[in-house]
Legacy VTK file of the C-alpha trace (Angstrom):
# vtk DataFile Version 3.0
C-alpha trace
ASCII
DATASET POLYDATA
POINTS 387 float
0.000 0.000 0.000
2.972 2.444 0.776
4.601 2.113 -2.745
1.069 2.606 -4.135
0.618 5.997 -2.273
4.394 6.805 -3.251
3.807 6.357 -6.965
-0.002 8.177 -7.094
2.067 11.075 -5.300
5.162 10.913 -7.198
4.560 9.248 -10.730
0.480 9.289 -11.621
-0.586 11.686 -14.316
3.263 12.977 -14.641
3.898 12.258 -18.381
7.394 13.630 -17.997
8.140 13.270 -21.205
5.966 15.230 -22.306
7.267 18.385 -20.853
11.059 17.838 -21.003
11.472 15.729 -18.052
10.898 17.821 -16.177
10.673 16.485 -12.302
7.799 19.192 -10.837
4.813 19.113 -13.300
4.516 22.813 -15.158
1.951 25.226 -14.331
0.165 25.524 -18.062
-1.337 28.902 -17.707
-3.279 29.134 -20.265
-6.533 30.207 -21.418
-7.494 28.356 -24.938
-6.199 24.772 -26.555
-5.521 25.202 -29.972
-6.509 22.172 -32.765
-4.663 21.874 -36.110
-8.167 20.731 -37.655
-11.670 20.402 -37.528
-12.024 17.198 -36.852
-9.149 16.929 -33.738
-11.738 20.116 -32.274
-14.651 18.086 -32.759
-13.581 15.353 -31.041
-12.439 17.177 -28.363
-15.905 18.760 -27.977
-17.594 15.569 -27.836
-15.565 14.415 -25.012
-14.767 18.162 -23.110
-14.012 16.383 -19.224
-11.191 14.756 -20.826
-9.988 17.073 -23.195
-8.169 20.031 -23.237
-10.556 22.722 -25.170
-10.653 25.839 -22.316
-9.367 25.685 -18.898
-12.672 26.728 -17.459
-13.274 23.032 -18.421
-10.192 21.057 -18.177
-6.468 21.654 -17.438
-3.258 19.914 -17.920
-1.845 21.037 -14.620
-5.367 20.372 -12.530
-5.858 17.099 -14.607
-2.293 15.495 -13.062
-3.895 16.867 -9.630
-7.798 15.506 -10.374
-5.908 11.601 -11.511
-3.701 11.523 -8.079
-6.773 12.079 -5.586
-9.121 9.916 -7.204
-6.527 7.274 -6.542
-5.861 8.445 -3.180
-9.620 7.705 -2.715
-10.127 4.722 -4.440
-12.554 6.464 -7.088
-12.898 6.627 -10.826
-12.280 10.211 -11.546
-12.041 13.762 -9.383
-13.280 17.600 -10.022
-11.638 20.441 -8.870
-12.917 23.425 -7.485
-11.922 26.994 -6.104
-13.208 25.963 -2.487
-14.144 23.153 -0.010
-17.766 24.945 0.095
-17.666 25.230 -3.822
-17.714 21.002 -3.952
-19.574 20.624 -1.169
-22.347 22.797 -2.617
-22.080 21.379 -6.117
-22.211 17.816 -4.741
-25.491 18.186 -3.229
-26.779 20.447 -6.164
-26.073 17.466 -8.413
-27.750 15.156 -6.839
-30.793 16.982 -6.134
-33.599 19.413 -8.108
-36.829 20.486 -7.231
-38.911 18.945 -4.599
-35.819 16.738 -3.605
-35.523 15.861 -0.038
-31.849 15.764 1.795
-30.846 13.924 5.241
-27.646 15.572 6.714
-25.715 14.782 9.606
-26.329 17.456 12.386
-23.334 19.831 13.222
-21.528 19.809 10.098
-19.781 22.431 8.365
-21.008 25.595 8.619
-21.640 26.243 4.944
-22.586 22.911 4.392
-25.824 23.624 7.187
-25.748 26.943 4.850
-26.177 25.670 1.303
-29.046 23.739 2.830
-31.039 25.605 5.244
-30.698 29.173 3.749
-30.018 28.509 -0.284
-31.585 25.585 -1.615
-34.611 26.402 0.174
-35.360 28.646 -2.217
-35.462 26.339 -5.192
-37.831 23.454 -3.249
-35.349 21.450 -1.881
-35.966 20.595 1.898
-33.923 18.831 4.235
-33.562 17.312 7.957
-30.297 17.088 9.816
-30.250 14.166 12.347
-27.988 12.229 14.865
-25.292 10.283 12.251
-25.148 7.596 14.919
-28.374 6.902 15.040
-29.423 4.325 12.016
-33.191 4.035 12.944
-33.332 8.234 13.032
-32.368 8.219 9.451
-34.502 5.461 8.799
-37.424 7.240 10.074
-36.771 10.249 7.846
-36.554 8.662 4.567
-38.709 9.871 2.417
-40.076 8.459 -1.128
-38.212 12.176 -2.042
-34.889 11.426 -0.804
-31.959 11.243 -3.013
-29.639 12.191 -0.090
-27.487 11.102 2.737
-24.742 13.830 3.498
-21.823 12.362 5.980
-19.451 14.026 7.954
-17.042 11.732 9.510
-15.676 12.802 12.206
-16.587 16.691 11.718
-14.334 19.115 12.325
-15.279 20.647 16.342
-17.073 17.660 18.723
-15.712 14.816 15.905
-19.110 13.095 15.421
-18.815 9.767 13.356
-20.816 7.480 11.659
-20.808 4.178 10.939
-20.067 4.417 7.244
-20.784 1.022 6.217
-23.922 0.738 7.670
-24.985 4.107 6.816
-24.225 2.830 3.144
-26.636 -0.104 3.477
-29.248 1.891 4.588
-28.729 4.608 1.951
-28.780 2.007 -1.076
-31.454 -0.391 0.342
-33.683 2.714 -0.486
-32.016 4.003 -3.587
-30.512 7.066 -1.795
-27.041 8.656 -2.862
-24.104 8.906 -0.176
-21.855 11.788 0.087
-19.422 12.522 2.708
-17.243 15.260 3.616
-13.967 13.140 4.232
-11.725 16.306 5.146
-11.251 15.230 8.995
-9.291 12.237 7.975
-7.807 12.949 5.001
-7.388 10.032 2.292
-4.495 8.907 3.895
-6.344 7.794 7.601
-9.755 6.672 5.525
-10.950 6.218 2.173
-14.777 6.218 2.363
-15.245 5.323 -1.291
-14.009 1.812 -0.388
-16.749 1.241 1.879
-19.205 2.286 -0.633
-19.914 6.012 -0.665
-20.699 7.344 -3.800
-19.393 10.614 -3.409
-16.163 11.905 -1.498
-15.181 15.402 -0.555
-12.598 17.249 0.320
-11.552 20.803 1.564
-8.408 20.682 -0.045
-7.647 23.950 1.825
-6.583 22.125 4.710
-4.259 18.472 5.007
-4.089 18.164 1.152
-2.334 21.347 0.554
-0.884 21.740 3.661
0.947 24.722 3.328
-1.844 27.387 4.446
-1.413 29.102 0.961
-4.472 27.784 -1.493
-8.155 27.681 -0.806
-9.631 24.636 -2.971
-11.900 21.521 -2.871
-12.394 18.197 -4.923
-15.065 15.721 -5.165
-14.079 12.224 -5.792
-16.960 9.280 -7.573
-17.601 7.466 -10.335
-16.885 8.215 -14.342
-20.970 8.556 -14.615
-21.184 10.793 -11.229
-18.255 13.127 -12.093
-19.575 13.537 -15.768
-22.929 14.578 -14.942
-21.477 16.901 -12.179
-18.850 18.509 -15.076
-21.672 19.479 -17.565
-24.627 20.248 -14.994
-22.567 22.294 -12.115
-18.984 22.419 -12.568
-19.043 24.070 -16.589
-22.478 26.237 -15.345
-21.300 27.432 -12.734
-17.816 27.991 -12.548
-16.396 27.597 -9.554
-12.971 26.448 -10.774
-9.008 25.584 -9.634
-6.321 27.615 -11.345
-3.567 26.057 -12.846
-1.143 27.781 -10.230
-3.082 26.337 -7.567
-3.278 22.807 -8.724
0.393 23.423 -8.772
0.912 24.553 -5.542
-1.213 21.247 -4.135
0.944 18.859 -5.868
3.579 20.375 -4.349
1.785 19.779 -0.924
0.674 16.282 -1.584
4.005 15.095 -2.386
4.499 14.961 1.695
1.040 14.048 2.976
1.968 11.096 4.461
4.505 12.535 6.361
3.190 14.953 7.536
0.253 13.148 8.496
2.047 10.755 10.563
3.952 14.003 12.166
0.659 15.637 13.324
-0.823 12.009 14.163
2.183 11.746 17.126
2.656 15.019 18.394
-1.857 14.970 18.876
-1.318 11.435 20.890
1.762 13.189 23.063
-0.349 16.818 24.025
-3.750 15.254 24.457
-2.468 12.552 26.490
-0.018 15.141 28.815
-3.083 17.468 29.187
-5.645 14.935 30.345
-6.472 15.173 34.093
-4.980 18.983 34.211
-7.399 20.484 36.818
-8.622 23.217 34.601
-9.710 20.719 31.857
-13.089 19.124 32.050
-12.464 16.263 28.958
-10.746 16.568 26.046
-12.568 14.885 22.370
-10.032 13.563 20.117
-11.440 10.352 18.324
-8.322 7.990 19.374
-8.410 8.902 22.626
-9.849 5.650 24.672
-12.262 7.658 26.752
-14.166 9.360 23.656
-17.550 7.703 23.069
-16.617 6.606 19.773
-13.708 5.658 20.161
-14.030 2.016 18.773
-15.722 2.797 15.646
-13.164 5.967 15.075
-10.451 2.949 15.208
-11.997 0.655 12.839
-12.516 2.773 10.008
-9.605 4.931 10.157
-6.780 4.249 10.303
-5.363 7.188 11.836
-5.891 10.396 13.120
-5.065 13.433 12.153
-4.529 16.623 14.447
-7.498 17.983 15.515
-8.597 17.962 19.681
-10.942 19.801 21.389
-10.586 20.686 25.077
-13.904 21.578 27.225
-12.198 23.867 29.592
-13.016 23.938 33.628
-13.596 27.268 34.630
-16.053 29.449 36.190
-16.828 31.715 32.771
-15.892 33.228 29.576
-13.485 35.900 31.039
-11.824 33.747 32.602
-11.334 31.207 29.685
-10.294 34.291 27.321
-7.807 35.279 29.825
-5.829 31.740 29.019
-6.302 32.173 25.481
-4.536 35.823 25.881
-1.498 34.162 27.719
-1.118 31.431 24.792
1.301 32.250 22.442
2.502 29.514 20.343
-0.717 28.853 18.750
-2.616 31.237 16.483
-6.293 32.209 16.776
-7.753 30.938 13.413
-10.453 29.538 11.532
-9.305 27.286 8.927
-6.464 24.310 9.757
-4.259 21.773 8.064
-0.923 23.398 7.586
2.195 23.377 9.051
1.725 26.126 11.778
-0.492 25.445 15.206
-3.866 26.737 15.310
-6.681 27.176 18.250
-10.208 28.460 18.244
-11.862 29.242 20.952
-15.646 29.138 20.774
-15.906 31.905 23.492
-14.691 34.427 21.187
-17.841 33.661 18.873
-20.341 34.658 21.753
-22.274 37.592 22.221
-21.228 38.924 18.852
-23.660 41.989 17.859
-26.314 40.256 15.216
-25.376 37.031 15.667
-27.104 33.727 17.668
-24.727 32.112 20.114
-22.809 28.603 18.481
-24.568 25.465 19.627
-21.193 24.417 20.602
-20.467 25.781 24.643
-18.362 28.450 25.460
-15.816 26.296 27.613
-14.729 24.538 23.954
-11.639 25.217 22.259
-10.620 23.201 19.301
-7.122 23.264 18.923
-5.064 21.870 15.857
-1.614 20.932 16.128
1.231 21.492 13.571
4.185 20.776 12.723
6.243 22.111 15.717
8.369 20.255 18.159
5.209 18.514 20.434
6.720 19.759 23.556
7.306 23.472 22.366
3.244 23.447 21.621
2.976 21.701 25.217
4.708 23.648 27.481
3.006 27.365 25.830
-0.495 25.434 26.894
0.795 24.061 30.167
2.391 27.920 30.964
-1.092 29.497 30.274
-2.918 27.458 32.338
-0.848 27.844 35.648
-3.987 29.914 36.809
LINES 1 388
387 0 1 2 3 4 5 6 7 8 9 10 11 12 13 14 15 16 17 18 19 20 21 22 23 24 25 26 27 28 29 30 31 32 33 34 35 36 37 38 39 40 41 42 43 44 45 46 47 48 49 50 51 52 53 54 55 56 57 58 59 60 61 62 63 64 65 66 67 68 69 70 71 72 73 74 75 76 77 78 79 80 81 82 83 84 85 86 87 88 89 90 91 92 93 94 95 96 97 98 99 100 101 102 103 104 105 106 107 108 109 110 111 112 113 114 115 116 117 118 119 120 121 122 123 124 125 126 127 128 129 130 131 132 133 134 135 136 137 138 139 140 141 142 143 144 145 146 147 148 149 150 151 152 153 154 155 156 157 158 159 160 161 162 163 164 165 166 167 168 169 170 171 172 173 174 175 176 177 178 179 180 181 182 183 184 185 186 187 188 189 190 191 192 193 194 195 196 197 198 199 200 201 202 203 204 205 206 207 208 209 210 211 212 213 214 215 216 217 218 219 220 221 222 223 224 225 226 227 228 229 230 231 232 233 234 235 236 237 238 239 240 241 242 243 244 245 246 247 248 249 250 251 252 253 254 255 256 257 258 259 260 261 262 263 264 265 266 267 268 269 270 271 272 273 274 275 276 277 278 279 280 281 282 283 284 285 286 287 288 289 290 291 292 293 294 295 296 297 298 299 300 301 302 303 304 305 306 307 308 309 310 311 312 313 314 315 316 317 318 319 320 321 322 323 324 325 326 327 328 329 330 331 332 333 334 335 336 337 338 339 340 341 342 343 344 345 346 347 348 349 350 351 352 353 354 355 356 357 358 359 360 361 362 363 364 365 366 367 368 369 370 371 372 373 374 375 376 377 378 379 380 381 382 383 384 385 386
């Protein structure tokens, strides 16, 4: 299985020879393909996902990229796009018009809730998020309608799974599509595909790239999936990958394993030095033996990447913000993935003029660990909480 991942990475999709041997693929910025005949443009037409006509269609430089995930994830064929929310939201456009009915795991992305509860609205679609653990609450909200079942798992703040397999089962027993946003785990630690989801997803923005400098997405299915998804969404609407992009994720994915497996061990040393500090309530992190899921998280991945989330013990928000003001070696952001160490804390998203409270508490602050030294990332936490 290594040498497979080493040669998608490293060899798949890089016709060397084509471009002068060249070791790095080259960035083919370029707007137009040009035919010396009628008939070679033709035939290019008729076949447009696999052709290079326009690079609002297809690329050279995104093609190498679109050929080396699909293998990651065990999947005929891949589309690019500019974001994470870009393929999430054509995904479930595809497989959906008027009148359709959607089930979606509860707490997933944020956009992902979006795209369903404030935009497709509009257009007839309706929708029900449930409990992903629970297999007889999705039964009960099949509907004749459905064409449906959204996954997350783990998500990205509590680290809800579900049991893929079975959730498969269901979902083709009653001639429902599955789609799951695989971003958690990256294809390295699971490959949903494998255990029969249709569609895969990825916010490419975080392990893929790695590097904290591209903002991207892919979706990962069959030939007929990924064809119907290039001419209804992907060529409509736009929502492309530039060729400098693509570039800059090859780049990234060339050490994906590695730096998996880097993130993977310093997680397991912090989480397991912080748990039973006396200003930490629990701490989630899906291979930790004392999270509720913890069996299920260790059958179908296999590993983890570097997300945790600490429920803090302390009397209030103040007083939680006034340890996040004394940390140092980890930066207040959103998005995760790269090399640097990253926490947000959900107290800094309450009582924000116009906007409801999270549903996630106060005391939680997802942290994501990088690629520092473990114990340089340790002791800054350890320092800040000598309260």
């Amino acid at each position: 299985m290594e040498d497979h991942i080493s040669y998608i990475l490293n060899d798949l999709g890089e016709h060397r020879e084509k471009y002068f041997n060249a070791m790095s693929p080259p960035i083919i910025q370029t707007r137009n393909f040009v035919f010396p005949g009628v008939d070679d443009f033709r035939n290019a037409i008729l076949d447009e996902l696999n052709s290079h006509i326009y690079t609002k269609g297809n690329n050279p430089t995104v093609e190498i990229l679109r050929k080396k995930l699909a293998a990651l994830e065990g999947t005929d064929d891949a589309l690019m796009f500019a974001s994470g929310t870009a393929a999430i939201s054509m995904t479930i456009m595809s497989c959906v018009g008027q009148g359709d009915h959607v089930i979606c795991v509860r707490h997933p992305y944020s956009w992902t809730a979006t795209v369903l509860s404030r935009y497709l609205v509009r257009f007839g679609v309706t929708y029900d998020f449930v409990d992903g653990s629970d297999l007889k609450a999705i039964q009960a909200l099949i509907r004749p309608n459905t064409k449906l079942l959204l996954l997350e798992s783990p998500n990205t703040f509590t680290y809800e799974l579900q049991d893929i397999p079975a959730c498969v089962a269901l979902a083709k027993n009653n001639g429902i599509l599955t789609a799951i946003d695989n971003s958690h785990a990256s294809p390295i630690f699971q490959q949903p595909a494998r255990m029969g989801v249709d569609i895969v997803i990825h916010s490419v923005t975080k392990y893929i790239n790695g590097h904290s400098d591209v903002v991207a997405g892919v979706v990962c299915s069959s030939h007929e999936i990924i064809k119907k998804m290039f001419i209804d969404e992907y060529m409509v609407l736009g929502g492309i990958l530039s060729p400098q992009d693509a570039s800059l994720i090859i780049r990234g994915l060339r050490t994906l394993p590695i730096r998996m497996q880097r993130v993977q061990e310093s997680t397991r040393t912090i989480v397991k030095a912080l748990k039973g500090h006396k200003s930490i309530k629990r701490i989630l992190y899906p291979f930790d033996p004392d999270f509720p899921q913890y069996e299920l998280a260790r059958k179908q991945m296999s590993g983890c990447g570097g997300l945790f989330t600490v429920e803090f013990d302390l009397p209030d928000i103040d007083s939680l913000l006034s340890v996040i003001a004394k940390v140092k070696r980890w930066k207040i952001a959103v998005s995760w993935g790269g090399h640097e160490a990253l926490m947000l804390p959900m107290a800094a998203l309450y009582n924000l003029p116009g906007r409801d409270n999270p549903h996630i508490p106060w005391s939680y602050v997802r942290f994501y660990v990088g690629l520092e030294e473990p114990e340089y990332l340790l002791e800054d936490l350890l320092e800040a909480l000598d309260i």
